[in-house]
NUKE-660976 format. One record per residue (C-alpha): residue number from 1; residue in three letters; z, y, x. Coordinates in Angstrom, 1 decimal. Each point is the difference from the previous one (the first is absolute). Example, Ala and Ser with C-alpha at 12.3 -4.5 7.8 and 13.67 -1.06 7.14 Angstrom:
BEGIN
+-----+------+--------+--------+--------+
| pos | code |     c3 |     c2 |     c1 |
+-----+------+--------+--------+--------+
|   1 |  ALA |    7.8 |   -4.5 |   12.3 |
|   2 |  SER |   -0.7 |    3.4 |    1.4 |
+-----+------+--------+--------+--------+
# end
This chain:
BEGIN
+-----+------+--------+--------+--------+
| pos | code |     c3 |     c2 |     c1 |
+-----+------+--------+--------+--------+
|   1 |  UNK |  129.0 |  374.8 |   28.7 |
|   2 |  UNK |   -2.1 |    0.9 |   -3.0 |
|   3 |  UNK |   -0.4 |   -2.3 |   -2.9 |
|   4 |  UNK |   -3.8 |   -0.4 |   -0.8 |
|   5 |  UNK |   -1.0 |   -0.6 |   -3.4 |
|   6 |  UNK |   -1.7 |   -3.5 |    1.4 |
|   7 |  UNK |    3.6 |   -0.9 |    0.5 |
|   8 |  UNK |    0.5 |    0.0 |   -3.9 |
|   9 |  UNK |   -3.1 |   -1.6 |   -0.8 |
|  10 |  UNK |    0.5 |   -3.0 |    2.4 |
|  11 |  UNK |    3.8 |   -0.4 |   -1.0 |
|  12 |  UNK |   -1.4 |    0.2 |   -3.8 |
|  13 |  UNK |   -2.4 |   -2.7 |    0.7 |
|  14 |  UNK |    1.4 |   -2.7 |    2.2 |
|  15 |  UNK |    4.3 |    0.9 |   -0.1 |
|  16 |  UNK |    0.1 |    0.8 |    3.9 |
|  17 |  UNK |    0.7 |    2.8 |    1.8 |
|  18 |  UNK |   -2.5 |    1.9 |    2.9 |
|  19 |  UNK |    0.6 |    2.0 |    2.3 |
|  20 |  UNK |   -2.7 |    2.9 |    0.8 |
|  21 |  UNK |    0.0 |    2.3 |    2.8 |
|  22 |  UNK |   -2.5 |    2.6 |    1.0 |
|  23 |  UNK |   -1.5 |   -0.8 |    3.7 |
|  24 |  UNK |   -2.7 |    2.9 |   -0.1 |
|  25 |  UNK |    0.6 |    3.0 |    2.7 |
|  26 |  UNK |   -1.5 |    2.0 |   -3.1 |
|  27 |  UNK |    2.9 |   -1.1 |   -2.3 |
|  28 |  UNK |   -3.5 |   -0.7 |   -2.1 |
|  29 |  UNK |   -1.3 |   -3.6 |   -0.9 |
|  30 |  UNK |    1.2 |   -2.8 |    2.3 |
|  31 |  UNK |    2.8 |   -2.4 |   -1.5 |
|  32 |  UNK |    1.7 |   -2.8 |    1.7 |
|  33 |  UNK |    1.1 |   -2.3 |   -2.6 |
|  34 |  UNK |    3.6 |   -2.0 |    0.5 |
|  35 |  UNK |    0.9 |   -3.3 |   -1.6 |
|  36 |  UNK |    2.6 |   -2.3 |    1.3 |
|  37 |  UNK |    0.1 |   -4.1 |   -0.6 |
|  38 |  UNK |   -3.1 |   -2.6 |    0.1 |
|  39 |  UNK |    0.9 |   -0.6 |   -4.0 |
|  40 |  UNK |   -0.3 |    3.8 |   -1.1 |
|  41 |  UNK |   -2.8 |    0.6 |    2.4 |
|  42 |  UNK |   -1.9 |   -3.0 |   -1.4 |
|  43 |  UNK |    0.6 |    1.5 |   -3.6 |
|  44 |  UNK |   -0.9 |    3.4 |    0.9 |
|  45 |  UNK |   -3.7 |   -1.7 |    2.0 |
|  46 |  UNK |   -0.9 |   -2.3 |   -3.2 |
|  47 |  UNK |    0.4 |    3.5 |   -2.0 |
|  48 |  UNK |   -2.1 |    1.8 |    2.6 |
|  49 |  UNK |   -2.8 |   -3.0 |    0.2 |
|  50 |  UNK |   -0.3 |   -1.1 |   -3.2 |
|  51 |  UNK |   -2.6 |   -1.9 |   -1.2 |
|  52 |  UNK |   -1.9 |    3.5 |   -2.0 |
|  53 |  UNK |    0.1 |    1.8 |    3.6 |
|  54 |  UNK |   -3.3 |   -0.3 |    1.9 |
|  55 |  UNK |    1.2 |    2.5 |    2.9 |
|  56 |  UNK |    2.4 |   -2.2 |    3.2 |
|  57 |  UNK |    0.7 |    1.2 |    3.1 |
|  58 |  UNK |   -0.9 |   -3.2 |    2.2 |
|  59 |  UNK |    2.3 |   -0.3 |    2.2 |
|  60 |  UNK |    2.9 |    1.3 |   -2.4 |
|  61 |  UNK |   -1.4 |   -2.9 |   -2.9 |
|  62 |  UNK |    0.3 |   -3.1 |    2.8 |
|  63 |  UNK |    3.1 |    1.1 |    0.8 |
|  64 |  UNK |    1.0 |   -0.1 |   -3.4 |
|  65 |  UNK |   -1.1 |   -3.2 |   -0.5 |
|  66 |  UNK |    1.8 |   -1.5 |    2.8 |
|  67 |  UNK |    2.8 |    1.2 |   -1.2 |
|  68 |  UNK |   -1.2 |   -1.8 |   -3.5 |
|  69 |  UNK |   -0.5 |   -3.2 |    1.6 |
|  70 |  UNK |    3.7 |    0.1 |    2.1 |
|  71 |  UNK |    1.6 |    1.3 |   -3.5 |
|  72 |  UNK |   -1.8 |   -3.5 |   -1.6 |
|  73 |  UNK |    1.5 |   -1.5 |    2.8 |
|  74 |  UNK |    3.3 |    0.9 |   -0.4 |
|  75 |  UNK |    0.4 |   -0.7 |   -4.1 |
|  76 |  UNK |   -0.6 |   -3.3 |    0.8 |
|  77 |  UNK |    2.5 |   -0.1 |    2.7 |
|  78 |  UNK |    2.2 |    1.8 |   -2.6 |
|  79 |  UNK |    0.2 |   -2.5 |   -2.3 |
|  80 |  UNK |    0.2 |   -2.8 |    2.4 |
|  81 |  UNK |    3.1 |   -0.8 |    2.0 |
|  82 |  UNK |   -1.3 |    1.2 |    3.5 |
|  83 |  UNK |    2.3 |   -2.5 |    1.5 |
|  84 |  UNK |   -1.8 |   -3.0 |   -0.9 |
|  85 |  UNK |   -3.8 |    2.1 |   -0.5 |
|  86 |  UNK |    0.6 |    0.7 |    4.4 |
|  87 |  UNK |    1.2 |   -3.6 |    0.3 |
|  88 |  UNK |   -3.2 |   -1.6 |   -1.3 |
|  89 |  UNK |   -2.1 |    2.2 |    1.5 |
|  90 |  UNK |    1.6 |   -0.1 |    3.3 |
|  91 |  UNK |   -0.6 |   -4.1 |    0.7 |
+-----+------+--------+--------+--------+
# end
């Protein structure tokens, strides 16, 4: 596979590596973009949608902040002991 200069830029900006592959019959102008883990995803979304960019893809932007809301989620079960955070919750 071919390393795109958007590889560099995004591994400059955010420290994480993506893969892109060309999915065009035309060899021409049609990327699938692969990232791997909800944390480096999340990273790579909150550099795509920050707050400067007026342009979101709907359904991509909910999805991304879903994923927001389970990340938020799981910090706080991070620095909680989930033992006794699922024993409260679960009386």
């Amino acid at each position: 596979m071919k390393k795109l200069p958007e590889t560099k830029i995004i591994k400059d900006q955010i420290n994480i590596s993506i893969n892109f592959e060309c999915i065009s019959k035309t060899n021409n102008n049609t990327y699938c973009m692969e990232c791997t883990g909800n944390e480096r995803i999340k990273k790579l979304c909150d550099w795509l949608w920050n707050e400067k960019l007026d342009f979101k893809l709907d359904r991509k932007y909910f999805k991304y902040l879903e994923l927001t809301e389970q990340q938020n989620n799981r910090s706080f079960l991070k620095k909680t002991s989930r033992s006794s955070y699922f024993k409260a919750n679960s009386q």
